[in-house]
C-alpha positions in Angstrom: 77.3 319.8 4.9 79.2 318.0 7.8 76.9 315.8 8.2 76.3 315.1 4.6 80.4 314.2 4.5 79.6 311.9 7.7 76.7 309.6 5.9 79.2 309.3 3.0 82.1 307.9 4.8 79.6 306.1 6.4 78.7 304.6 3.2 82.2 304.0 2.2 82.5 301.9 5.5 80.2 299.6 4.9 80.6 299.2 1.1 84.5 298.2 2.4 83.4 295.9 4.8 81.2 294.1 2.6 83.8 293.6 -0.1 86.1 292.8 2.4 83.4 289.9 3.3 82.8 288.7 0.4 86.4 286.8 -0.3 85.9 285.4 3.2 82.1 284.1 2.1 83.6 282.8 -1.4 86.0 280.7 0.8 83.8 279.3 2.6 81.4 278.2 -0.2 84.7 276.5 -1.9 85.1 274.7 1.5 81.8 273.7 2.1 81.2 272.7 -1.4 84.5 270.7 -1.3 83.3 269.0 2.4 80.2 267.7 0.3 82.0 266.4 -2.6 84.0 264.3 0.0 81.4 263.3 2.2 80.1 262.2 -0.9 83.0 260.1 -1.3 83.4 258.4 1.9 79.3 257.7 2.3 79.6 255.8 -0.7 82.6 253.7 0.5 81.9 253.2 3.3 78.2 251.7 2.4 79.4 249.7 0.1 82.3 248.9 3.0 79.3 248.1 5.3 77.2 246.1 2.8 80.4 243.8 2.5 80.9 243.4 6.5 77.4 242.5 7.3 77.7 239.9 5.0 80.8 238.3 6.6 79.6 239.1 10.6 76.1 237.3 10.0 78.3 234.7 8.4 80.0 234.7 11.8 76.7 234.6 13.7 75.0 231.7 11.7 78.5 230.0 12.1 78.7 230.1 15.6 74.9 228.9 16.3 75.7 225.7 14.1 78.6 224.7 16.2 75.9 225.7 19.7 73.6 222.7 18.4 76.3 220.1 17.4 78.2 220.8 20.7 74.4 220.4 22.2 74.0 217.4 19.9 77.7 215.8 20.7 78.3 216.0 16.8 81.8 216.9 15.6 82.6 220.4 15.1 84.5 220.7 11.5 87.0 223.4 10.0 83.9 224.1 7.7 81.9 225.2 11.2 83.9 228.4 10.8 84.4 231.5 8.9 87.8 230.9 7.3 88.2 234.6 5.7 89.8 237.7 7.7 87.2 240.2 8.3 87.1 243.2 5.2 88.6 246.2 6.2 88.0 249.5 5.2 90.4 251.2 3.1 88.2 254.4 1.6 88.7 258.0 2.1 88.2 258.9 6.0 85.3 260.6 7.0 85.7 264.5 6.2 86.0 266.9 8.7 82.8 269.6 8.3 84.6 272.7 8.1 81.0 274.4 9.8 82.1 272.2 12.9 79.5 270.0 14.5 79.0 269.5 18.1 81.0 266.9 19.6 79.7 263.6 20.6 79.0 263.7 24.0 79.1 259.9 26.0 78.4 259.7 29.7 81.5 259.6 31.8 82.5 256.1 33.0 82.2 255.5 36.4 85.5 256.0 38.6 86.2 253.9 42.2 85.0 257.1 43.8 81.5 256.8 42.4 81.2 252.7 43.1 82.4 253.9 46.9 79.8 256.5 47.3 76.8 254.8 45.8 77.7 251.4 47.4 77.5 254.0 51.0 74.1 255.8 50.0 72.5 252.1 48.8 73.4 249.9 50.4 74.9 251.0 53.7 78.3 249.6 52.8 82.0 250.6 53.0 84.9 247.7 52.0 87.0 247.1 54.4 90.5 248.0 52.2 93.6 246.1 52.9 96.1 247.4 55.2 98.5 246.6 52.3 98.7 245.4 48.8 100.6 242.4 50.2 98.0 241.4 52.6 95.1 241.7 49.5 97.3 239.5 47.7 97.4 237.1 50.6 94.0 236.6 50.8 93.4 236.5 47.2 95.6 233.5 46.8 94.2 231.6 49.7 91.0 231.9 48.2 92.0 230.8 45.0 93.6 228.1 46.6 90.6 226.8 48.6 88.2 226.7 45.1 91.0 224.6 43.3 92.8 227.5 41.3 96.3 227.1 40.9 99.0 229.1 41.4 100.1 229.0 37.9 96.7 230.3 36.3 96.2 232.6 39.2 99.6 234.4 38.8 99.3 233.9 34.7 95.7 235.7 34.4 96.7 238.7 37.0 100.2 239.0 34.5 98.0 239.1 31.8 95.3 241.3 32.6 97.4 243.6 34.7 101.1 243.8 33.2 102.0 242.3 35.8 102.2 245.0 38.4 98.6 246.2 39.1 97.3 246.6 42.5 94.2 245.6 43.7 91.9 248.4 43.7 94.2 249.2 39.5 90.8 250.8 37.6 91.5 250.4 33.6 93.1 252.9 31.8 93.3 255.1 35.3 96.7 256.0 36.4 98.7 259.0 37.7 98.5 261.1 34.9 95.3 259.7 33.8 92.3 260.2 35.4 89.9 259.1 33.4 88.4 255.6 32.9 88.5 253.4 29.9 86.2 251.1 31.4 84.9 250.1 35.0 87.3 247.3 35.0 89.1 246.4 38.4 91.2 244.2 40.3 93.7 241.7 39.7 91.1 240.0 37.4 89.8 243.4 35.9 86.3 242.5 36.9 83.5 244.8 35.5 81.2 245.9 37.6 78.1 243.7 35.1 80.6 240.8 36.6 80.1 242.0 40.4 76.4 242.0 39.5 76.3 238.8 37.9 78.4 236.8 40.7 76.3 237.7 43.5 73.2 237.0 41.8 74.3 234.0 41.1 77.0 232.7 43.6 76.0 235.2 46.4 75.2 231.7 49.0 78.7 230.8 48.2 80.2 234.0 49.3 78.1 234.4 52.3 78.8 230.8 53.3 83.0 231.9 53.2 82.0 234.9 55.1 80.4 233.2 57.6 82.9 230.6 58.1 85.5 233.1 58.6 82.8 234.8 61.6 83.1 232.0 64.2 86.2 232.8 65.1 86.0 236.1 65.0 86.0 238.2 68.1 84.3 241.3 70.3 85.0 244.4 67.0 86.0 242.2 64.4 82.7 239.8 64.7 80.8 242.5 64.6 82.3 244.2 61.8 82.2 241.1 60.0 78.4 240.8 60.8 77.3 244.2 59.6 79.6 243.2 56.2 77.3 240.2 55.8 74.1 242.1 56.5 75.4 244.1 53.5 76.0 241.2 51.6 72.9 240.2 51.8 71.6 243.2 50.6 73.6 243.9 47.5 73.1 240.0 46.9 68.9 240.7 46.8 69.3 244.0 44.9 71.4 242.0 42.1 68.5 239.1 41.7 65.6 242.3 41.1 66.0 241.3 37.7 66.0 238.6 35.5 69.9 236.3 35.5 70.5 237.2 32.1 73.6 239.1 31.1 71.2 242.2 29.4 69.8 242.8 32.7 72.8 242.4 35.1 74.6 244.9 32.5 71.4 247.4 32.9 71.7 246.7 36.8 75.5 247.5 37.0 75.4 250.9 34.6 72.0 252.4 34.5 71.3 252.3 38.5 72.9 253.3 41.5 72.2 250.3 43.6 74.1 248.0 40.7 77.1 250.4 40.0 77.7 250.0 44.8 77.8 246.4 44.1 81.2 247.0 42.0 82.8 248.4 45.6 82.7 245.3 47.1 85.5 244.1 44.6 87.7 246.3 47.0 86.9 244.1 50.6 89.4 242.5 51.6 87.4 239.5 52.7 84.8 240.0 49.5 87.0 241.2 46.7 89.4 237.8 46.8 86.4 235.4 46.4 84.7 237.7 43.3 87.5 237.7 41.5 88.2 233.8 41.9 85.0 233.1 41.5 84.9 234.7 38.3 87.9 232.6 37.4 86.1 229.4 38.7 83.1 229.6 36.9 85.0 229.7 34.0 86.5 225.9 34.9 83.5 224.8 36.1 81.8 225.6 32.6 84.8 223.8 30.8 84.2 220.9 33.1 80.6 221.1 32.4 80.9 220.9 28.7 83.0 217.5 28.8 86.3 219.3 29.2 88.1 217.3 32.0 91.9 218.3 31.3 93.0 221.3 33.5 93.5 224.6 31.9 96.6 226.5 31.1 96.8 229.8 32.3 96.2 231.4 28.6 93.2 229.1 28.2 91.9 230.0 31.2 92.4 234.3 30.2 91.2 232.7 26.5 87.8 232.0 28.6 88.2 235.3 30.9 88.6 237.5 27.9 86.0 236.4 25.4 83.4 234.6 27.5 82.9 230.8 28.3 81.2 230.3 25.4 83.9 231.4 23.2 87.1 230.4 24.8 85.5 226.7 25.4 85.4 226.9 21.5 88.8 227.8 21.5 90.0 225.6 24.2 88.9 222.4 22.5 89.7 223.1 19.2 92.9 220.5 17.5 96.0 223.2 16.9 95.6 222.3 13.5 92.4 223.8 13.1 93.4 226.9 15.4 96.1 228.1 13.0 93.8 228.1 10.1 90.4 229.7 12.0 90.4 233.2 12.3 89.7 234.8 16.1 87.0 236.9 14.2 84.6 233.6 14.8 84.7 234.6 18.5 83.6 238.5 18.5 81.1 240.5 17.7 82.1 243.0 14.8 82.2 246.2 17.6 84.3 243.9 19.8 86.5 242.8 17.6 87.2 246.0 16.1 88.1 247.4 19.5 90.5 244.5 20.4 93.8 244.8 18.5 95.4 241.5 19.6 92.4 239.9 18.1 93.3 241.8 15.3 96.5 241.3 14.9 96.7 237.7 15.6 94.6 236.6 13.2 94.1 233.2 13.8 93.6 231.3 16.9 97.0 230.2 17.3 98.2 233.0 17.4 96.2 234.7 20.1 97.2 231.7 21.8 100.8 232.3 21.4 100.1 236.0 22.5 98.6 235.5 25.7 101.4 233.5 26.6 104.1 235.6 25.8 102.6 238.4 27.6 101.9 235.7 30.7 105.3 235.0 30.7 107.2 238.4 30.1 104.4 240.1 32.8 104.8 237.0 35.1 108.2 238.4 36.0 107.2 241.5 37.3 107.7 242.1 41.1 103.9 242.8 41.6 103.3 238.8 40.1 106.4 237.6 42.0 104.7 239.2 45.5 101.4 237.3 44.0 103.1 234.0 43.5 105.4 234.1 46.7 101.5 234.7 48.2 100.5 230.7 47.5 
């Protein structure tokens, strides 16, 4: 009889439980169903969204090779040459949240100064040589700049600009004291990415040895040899960057994919190296102005125009009449993923007014004590 009593209330249990279950079950179908409905909603939008963009970015992209041939063909670039509309924005329902959860999207870390440190050791048997103080980096940066024709003026605007006027020469972006994580491998005064390290030695490595060199002979007893193992180095980062073809792609898959590329980055930190990466960066920029027929010196802001969206771009940019660059949009000069990510682009609107941005910032930033120390340098 007990244990007849004892199956019974076991029965009872579960019968409970199961009715207790079944509100919780009912819930959930509501949500789920209701998470279809609006994912229903927003795939539909934001097709229809897409459909409309990819329209207006090849528009962009066919845009942009016509002006390529007439600049090739010294034809006259008109306001026609461009895409005169804003971008579409989306303005749908967001995407849902699945109320099942999904698995969140997992992205390799960036790399942090640490990393370019140790695999620039382990590769290539290389440790920078780090400034005894930010003073002294700054020194050397601006006597380099000096020596390859860079101004004070567009030296001291482009660190304002890209640093807020206060960064410090070994300043990683989006890396501070209560941040520890990378936004991107950026550093420097310049905020150089390490695909930039890459590319500069492949392709200006003789120049960079050649300074090194010079600064040898009349070096003495430690400090020769130091210097002599550093060039060694050189060498060898400069031989590992030109494995691959000198195409951006393949300097980009050398710096991020490989151990030997992300090293190359340290050398950004050398006190003798770092100065004459980050001007030549600047440099090539001017050359490639000069190069395309473009005498006049640049500003500061034109020359960040260049540094931020590429020679090809900012040359674009640089040349334009004003009265063309308040009516084109700065969409003509990104690619949709880039431009999305870049709000000044964004909010500017037209290329004008990124103009007028940059230089506001240059000026407000230029008054920092870290861009005084940087000017007082020259």
């Amino acid at each position: 009889m007990p244990r007849h009593r004892s199956c019974i209330a076991l029965i009872a249990l579960a019968a409970g439980l199961l009715l207790a279950a079944l509100p919780a079950r009912a819930q959930d179908g509501a949500a789920l169903a209701d998470y279809q409905a609006k994912l229903a909603q927003y795939t539909e939008a934001r097709q229809a969204y897409d459909a409309e963009a990819d329209v207006y970015w090849n528009a962009v992209v066919e845009k942009r090779r016509t002006r390529n041939a007439k600049r090739r063909d010294h034809v006259a670039i008109l306001l026609a040459d461009y895409v005169l509309t804003q971008p579409p924005v989306y303005a749908g329902p967001p995407r849902p949240v699945n109320p099942a959860g999904s698995p969140p999207e997992e992205k390799p870390p960036i790399p942090l100064i640490a990393d370019f440190l140790k695999a620039a050791a382990e590769q290539h048997g290389f440790v920078p040589q780090r400034p005894p103080s930010e003073i002294d980096f700054k020194r050397a940066y601006a006597k380099a700049a000096s020596a390859a024709g860079l101004t004070r003026d567009q030296i001291v605007g482009v660190y304002a600009f890209e640093t807020g006027g206060n960064g410090t020469y070994d300043m990683q972006a989006g890396v501070s004291a209560t941040r520890p994580h990378a936004i991107s491998p950026a550093i420097g005064y310049n905020q150089l990415l390490s695909t930039n390290s890459v590319s500069i030695l492949a392709e200006s490595g003789p120049r960079l040895l050649a300074a090194l060199r010079q600064k040898t002979k009349t070096a003495t007893g430690d400090t020769r040899f130091a210097m002599e193992r550093k060039i060694e180095a050189l060498k060898r980062m400069i031989a590992f960057s030109r494995s691959v073809p000198d195409h951006w792609n393949d300097h980009d898959r050398l710096a991020k994919t490989t151990a030997g590329g992300m090293g190359i980055h340290a050398a950004i930190l050398d006190i003798d190296i770092g100065p004459l990466l980050q001007v030549q960066k600047l440099l090539n920029s001017v050359l490639f102005a000069r190069a395309k027929g473009y005498s006049a010196p640049l500003s500061a802001a034109e020359l960040e125009l260049m540094n931020l969206t590429g020679d090809g771009n900012g040359i674009d940019m640089v040349t334009m009449p004003q009265t063309m660059r308040e009516r084109v949009p700065t969409a003509n000069f990104f690619q949709q993923s880039g431009y999305e990510r870049n709000p000044v682009a964004r909010r500017t609107g037209v290329v004008a007014g990124l103009l007028a941005d940059i230089e506001g910032k240059m000026m407000r930033a230029s008054q920092s004590p870290g861009a005084k120390d940087l000017a007082a340098a020259f």
